[in-house]
MIDOSE-1310 file (N, C-alpha, C; in nm, 2 decimals, decimal comma, always signed):
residues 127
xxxx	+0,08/-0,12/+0,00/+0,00/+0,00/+0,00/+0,09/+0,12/+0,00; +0,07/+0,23/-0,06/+0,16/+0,32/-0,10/+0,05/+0,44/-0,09; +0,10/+0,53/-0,01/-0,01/+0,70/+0,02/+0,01/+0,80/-0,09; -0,05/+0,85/-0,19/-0,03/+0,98/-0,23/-0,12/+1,10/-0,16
xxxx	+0,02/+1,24/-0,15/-0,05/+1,30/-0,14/-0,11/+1,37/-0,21; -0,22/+1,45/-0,22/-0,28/+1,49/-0,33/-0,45/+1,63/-0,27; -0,47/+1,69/-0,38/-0,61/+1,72/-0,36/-0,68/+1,61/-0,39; -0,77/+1,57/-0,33/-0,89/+1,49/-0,36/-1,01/+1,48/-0,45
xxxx	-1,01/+1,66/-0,49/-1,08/+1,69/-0,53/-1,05/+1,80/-0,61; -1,14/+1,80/-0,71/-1,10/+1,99/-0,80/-1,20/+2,09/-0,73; -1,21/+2,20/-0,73/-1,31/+2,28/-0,67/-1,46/+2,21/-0,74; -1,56/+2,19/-0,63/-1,68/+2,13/-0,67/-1,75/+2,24/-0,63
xxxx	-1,85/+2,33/-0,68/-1,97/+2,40/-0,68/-2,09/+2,37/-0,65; -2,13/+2,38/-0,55/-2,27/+2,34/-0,49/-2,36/+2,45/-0,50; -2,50/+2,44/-0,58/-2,60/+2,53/-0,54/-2,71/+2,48/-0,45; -2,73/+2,57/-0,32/-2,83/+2,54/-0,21/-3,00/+2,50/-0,29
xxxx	-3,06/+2,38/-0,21/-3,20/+2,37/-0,27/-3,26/+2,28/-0,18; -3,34/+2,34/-0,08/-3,41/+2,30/+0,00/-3,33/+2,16/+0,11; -3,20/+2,22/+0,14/-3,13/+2,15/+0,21/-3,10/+2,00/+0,14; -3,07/+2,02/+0,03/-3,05/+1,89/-0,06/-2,90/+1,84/-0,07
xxxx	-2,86/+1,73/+0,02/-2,76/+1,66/-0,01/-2,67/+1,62/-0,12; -2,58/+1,67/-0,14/-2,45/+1,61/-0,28/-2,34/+1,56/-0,24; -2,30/+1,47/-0,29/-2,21/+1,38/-0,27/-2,02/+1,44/-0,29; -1,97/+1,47/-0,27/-1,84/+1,53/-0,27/-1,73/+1,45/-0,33
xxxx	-1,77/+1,35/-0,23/-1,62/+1,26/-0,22/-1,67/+1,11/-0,17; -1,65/+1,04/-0,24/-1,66/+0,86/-0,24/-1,57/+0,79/-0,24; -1,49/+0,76/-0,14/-1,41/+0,62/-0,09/-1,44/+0,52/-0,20; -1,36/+0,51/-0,29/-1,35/+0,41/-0,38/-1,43/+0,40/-0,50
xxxx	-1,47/+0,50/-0,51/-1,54/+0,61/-0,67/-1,49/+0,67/-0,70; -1,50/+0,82/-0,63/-1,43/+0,96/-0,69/-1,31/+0,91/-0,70; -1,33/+0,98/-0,84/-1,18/+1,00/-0,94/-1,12/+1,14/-0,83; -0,97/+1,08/-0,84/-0,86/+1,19/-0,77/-0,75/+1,24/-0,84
xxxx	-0,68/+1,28/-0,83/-0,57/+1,36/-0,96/-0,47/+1,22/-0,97; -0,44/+1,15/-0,88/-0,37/+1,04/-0,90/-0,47/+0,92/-0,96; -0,54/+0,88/-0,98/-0,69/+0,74/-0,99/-0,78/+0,75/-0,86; -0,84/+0,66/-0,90/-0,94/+0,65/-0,78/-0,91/+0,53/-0,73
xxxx	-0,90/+0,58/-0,57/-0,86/+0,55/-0,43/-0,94/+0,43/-0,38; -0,90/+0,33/-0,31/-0,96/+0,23/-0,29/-1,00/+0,30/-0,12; -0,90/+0,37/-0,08/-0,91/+0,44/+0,07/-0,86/+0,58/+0,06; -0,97/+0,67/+0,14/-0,95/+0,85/+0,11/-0,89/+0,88/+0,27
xxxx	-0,81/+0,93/+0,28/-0,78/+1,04/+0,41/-0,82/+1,16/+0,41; -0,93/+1,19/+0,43/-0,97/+1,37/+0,43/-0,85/+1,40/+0,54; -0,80/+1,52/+0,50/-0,78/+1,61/+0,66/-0,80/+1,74/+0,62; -0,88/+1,83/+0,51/-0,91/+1,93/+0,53/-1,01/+1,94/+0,42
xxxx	-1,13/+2,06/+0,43/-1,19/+2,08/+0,32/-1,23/+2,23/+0,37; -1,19/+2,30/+0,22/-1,21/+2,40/+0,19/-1,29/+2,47/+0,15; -1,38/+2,55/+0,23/-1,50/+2,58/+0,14/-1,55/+2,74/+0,14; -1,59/+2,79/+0,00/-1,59/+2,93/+0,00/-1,69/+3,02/-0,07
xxxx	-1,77/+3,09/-0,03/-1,89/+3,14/-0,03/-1,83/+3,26/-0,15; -1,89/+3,21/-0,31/-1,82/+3,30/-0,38/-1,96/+3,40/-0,46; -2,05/+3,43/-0,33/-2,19/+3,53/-0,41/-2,16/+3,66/-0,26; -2,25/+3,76/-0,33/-2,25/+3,85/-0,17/-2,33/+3,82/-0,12
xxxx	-2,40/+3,71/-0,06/-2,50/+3,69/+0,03/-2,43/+3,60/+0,14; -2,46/+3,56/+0,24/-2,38/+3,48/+0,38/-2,45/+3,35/+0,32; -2,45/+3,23/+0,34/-2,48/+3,14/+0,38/-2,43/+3,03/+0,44; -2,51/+2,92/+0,47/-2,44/+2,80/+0,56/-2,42/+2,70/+0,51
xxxx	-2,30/+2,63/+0,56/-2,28/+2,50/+0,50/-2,29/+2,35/+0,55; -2,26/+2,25/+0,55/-2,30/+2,16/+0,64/-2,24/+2,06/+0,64; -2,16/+1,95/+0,67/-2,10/+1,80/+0,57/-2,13/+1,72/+0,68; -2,16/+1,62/+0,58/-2,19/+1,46/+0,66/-2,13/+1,40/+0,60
xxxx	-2,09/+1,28/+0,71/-2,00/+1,13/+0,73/-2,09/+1,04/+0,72; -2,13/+1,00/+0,56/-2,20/+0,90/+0,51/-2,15/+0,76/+0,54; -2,19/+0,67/+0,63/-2,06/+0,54/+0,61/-2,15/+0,45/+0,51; -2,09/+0,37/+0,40/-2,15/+0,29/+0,35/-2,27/+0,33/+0,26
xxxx	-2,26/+0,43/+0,17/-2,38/+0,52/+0,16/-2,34/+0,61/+0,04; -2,35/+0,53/-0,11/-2,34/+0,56/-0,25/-2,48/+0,52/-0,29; -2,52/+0,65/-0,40/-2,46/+0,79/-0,37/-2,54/+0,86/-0,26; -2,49/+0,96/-0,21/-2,52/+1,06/-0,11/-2,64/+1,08/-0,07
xxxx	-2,73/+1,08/+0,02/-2,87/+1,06/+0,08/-2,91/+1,25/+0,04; -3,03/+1,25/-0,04/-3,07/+1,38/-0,07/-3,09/+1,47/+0,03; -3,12/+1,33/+0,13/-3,17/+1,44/+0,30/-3,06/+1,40/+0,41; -2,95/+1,41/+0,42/-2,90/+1,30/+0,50/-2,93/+1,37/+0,66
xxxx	-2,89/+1,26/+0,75/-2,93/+1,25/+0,90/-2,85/+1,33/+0,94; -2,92/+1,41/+1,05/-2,82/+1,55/+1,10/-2,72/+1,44/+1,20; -2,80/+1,34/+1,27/-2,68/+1,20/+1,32/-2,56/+1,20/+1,30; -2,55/+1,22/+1,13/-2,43/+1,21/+1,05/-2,34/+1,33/+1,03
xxxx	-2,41/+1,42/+1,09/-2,36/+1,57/+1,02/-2,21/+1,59/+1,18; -2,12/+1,65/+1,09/-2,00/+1,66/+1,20/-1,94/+1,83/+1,14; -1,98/+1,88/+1,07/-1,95/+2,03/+1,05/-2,06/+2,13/+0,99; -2,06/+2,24/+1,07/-2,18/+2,34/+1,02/-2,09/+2,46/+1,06
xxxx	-2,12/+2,55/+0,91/-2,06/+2,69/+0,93/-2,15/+2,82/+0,87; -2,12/+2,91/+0,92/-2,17/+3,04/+0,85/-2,09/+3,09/+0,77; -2,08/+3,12/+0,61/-1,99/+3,17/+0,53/-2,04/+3,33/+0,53; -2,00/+3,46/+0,56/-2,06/+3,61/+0,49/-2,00/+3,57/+0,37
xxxx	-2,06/+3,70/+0,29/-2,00/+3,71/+0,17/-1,88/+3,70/+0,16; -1,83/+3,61/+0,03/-1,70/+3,59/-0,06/-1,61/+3,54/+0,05; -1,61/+3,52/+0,16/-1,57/+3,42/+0,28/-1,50/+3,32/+0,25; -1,38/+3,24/+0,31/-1,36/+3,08/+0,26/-1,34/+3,05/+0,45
xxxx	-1,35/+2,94/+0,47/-1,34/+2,86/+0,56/-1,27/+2,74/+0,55; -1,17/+2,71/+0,63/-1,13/+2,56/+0,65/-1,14/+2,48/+0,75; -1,20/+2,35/+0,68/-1,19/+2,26/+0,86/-1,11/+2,15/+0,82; -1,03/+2,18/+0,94/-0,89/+2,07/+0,94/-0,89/+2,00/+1,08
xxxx	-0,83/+1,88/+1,07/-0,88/+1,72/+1,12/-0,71/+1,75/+1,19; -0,68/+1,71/+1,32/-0,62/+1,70/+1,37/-0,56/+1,55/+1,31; -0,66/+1,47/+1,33/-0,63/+1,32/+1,25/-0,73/+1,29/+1,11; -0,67/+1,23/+1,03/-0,73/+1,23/+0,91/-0,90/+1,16/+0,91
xxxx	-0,93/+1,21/+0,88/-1,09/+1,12/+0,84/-1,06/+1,02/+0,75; -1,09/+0,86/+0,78/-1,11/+0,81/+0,67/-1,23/+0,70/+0,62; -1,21/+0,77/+0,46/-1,36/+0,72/+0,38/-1,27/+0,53/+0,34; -1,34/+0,49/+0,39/-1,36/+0,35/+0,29/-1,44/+0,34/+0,18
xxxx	-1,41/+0,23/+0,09/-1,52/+0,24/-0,01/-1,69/+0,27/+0,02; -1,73/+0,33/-0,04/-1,88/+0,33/-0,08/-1,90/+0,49/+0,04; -1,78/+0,53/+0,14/-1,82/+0,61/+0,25/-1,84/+0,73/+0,18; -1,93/+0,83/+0,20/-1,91/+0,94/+0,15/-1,94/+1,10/+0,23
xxxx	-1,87/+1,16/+0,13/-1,90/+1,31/+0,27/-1,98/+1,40/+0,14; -2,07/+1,45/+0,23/-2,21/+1,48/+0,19/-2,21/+1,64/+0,23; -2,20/+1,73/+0,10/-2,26/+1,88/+0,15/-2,37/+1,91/+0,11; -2,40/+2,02/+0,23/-2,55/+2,06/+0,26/-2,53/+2,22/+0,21
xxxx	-2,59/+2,28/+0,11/-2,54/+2,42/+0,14/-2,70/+2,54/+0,15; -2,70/+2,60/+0,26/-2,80/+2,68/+0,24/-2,96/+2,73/+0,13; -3,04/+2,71/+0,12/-3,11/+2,75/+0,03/-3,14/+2,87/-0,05; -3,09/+2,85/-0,14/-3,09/+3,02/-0,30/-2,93/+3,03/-0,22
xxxx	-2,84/+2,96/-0,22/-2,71/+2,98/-0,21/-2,62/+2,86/-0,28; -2,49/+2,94/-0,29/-2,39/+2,86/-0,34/-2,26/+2,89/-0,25; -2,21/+2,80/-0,23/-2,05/+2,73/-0,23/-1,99/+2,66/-0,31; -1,83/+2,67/-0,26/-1,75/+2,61/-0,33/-1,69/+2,52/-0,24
xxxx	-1,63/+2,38/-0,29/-1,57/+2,31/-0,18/-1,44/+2,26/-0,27; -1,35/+2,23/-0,18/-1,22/+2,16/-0,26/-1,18/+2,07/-0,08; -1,16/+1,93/-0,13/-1,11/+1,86/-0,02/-0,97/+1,81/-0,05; -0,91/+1,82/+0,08/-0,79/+1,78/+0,06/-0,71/+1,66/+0,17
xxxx	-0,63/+1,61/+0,11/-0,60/+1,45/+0,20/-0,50/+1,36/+0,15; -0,46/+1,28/+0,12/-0,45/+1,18/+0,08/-0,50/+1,03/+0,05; -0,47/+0,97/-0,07/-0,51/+0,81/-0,11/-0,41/+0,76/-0,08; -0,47/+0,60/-0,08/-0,43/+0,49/-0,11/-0,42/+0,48/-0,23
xxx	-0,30/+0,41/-0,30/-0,31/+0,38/-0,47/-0,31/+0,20/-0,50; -0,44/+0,19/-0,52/-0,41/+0,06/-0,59/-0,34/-0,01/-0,71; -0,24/-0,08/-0,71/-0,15/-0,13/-0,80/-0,20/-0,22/-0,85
């Protein structure tokens, strides 16, 4: 087993709609700049309110859960923030989060709003 590090992701654009769940990032789906990872290490995700209105963001720790629950369980939810306008935020993991296959992290973004997310971590690279 061999770790790259890497972004996980390219900037993904979310628009808010009635608190509707999107899928980010899938342990052993999402394509990553190296292939897709049989195992994800989140340790930070980046996210940035690029309209002038404030809104909120949300992420859940889907385990076992392709693709992403439209409504997912606040249960699952482990980050909620206020962005003001043109704002970026980061939440970073003292210890890595990690997605196994099928796990996925799930943004929530305010309604008549948009964010941006970019996560970042390292894979596993399957040979």
């Amino acid at each position: 087993m061999a770790l790259k590090k890497t972004r996980l992701t390219g900037i993904i654009s979310i628009s808010g709609s009635g608190g509707t769940g999107v899928g980010i990032l899938t342990g052993g789906r999402s394509s990553t700049p190296v292939g897709i990872a049989s195992t994800c290490y989140v340790k930070s995700v980046v996210a940035h309110n690029p309209t002038a209105t404030p809104t909120t963001i949300q992420l859940f720790f889907e385990a076992s859960t392709t693709p992403a629950s439209s409504s997912p369980s606040s249960a699952r939810q482990f980050y909620r923030q206020s962005l003001d306008a043109f704002e970026t935020q980061i939440f970073e993991t003292n210890y890595p989060i990690v997605f196994a296959p099928n796990d996925t992290l799930t943004a929530v973004v305010g309604v008549g709003s948009t964010a941006n997310f970019m996560v970042l971590g390292d894979t596993e690279v399957v040979s």
